[in-house]
C-alpha positions, -999 to +999 in steps of 0.1 A: -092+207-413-128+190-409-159+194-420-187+185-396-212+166-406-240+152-386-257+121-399-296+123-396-302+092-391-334+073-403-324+040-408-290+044-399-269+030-371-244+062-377-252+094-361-222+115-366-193+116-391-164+145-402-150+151-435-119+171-447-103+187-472-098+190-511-067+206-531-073+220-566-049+235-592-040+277-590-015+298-604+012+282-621+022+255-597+009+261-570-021+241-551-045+257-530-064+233-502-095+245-488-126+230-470-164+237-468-176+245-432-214+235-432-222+199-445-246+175-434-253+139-447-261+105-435-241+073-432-259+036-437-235+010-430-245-030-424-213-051-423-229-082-418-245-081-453-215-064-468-238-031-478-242+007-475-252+041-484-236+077-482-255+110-486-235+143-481-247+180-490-224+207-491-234+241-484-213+259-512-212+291-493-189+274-470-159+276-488-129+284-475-096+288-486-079+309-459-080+337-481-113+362-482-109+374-521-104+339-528-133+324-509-153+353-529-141+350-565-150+310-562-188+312-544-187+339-579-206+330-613-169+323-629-168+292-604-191+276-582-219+305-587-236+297-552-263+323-558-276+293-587-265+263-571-260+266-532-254+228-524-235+202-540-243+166-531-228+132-530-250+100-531-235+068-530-231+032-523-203+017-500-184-012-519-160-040-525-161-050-484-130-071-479-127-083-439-163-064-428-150-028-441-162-013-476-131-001-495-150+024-523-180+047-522-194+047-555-217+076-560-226+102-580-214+137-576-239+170-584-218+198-585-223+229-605-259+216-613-242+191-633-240+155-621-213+130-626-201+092-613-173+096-586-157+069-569-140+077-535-111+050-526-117+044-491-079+038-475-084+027-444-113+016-424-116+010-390-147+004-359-139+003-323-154+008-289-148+045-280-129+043-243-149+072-231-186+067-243-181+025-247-199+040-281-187+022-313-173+042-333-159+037-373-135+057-390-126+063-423-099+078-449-110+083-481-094+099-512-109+107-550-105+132-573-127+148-607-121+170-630-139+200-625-144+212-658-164+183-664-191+204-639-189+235-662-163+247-634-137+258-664-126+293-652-084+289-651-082+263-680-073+288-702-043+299-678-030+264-676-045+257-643-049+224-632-084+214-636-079+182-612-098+182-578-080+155-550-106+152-525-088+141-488-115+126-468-116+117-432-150+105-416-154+096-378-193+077-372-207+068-343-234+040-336-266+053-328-283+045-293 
């Protein structure tokens, strides 16, 4: 399940890049994994001089879970309350290169009208010509996770649900020009 997300790109090499899913706590035991349809963001990378940036906005009425009553009982004022804060955003800084490839994004996280520091592991990293295009292209596997009460996201906590958000990342780039 991805997310697409053009890069607008303005001093950035990058022009387009996909990102995935996230898992949070439910009932009981049980996990429920969902995605957000509409992003958009923009990718910075220079691996020469071992630096970059990442900026990603979520449209928070893009939520989806599979299931309708879910999707609306989250965008609600018990959870995300979309009406008040439609976008939630990630700005960051790609770090710790080892070999050329940046194995963190170190950012900060506004969700809920709240912001917090994330950090997003970065798994596996990997540029190569595209076959087709002759393009470049990078690609990326990225994991984190927060703890969504920390947003003012707390509806569940008093049911024992897991207040843990895993983020699964995958983001596809491709060089500009």
């Amino acid at each position: 399940m991805n997310w697409s997300m053009p890069c607008q790109t303005r001093r950035s090499p990058w022009r387009r890049a996909r990102w995935s899913t996230y898992r949070i706590g439910h009932h009981r035991n049980r996990l429920r994994r969902g995605k957000f349809e509409k992003t958009s963001g923009t990718i910075v990378l220079d691996r020469e001089k071992s630096t970059g940036t990442v900026e990603v906005t979520v449209d928070t009425s893009s939520i989806d879970f599979g299931h309708q009553k879910l999707n609306e009982h989250v965008k609600s004022g018990e959870m995300l309350d979309m009406a008040k804060y439609p976008t939630a955003t990630f700005k960051g800084t790609l770090a710790n290169f080892k070999n050329g490839a940046p194995t963190e994004a170190q950012g900060q996280l506004t969700l809920h009208g709240v912001t917090k520091p994330v950090t997003l592991a970065i798994n596996q990293f990997l540029c190569k010509p595209n076959p087709m295009t002759k393009k470049e292209v990078c690609g990326a596997d990225a994991s984190g996770s927060f703890n969504r009460s920390d947003f003012g996201i707390s509806y569940g906590d008093k049911y024992g649900f897991n207040m843990q958000v895993k983020l699964a990342i995958q983001v596809e780039a491709i060089r500009a020009g």
